[in-house]
C-alpha positions in Angstrom: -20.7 -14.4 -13.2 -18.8 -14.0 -16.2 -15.8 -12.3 -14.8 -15.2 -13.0 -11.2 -13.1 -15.1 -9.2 -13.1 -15.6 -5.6 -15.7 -12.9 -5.2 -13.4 -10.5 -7.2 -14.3 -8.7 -10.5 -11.9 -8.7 -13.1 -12.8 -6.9 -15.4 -10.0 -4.1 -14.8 -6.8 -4.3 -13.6 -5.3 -4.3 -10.0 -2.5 -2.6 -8.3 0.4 -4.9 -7.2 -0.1 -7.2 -4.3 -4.1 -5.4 -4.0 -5.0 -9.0 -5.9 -3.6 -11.6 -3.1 -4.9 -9.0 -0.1 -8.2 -9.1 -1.3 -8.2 -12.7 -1.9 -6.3 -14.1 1.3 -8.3 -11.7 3.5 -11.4 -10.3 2.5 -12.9 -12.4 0.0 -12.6 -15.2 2.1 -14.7 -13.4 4.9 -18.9 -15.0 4.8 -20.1 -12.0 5.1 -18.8 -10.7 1.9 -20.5 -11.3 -1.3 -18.9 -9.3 -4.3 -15.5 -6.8 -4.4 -15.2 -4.5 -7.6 -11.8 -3.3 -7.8 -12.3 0.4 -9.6 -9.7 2.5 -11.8 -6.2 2.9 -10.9 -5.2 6.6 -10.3 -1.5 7.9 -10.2 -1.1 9.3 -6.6 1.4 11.8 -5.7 3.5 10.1 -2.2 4.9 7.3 -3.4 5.7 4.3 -1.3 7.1 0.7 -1.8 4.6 -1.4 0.2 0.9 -2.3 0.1 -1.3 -0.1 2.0 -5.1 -0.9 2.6 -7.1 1.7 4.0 -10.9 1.5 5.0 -12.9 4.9 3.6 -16.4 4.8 4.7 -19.8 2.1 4.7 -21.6 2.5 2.1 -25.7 1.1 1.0 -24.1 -2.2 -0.1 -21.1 -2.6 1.9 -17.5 -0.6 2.0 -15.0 1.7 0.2 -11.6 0.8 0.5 -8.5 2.2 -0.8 -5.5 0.6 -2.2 -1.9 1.9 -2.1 0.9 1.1 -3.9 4.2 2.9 -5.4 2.3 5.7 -7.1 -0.8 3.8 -7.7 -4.2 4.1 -5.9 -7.4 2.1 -6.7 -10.4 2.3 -4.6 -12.5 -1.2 -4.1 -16.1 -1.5 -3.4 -17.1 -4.4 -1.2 -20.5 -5.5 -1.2 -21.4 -6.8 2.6 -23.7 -7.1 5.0 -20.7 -6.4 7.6 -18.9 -3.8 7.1 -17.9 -3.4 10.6 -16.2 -7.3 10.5 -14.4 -6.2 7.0 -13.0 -2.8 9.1 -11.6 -5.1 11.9 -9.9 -7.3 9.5 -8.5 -3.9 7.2 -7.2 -2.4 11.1 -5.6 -6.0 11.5 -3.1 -6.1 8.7 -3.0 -2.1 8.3 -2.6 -0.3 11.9 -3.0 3.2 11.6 
């Protein structure tokens, strides 16, 4: 796998402090196999701290979506566990 490290594609970019979340917390999780960060988006609230939020389960795992500043980027995780990756998003990021 040409361009991943620690499960984590890098192919495009990732928003600031997204990178060390994804690694600390979810990559490390055995149940997880691959996370694709996608494009960054400019959003319109803009805040000064990281904010993960879980979307929705999808065929091959989870959508999550990353907030920081202005910038959003949603993540696709690929596991067989989404429920485990939800209680570990509602752990750092109580609603």
């Amino acid at each position: 796998m040409k361009h991943r490290k620690n499960k984590i594609k890098r192919q495009h970019g990732i928003i600031k402090g997204l990178k060390k979340f994804l690694e600390h917390n979810v990559s490390s999780l055995d149940s997880v196999e691959g996370i694709i960060p996608g494009r960054i988006k400019v959003g319109k609230t803009p805040g000064e701290n990281l904010i993960v939020s879980y979307q929705y389960s999808t065929v091959s795992g989870a959508k999550l979506i990353g907030r920081s500043g202005t910038s959003v980027q949603e993540v696709f995780v690929i596991t067989n566990d989404p429920e485990k990756l939800k209680d570990v998003i509602k752990e750092h990021y109580p609603d």
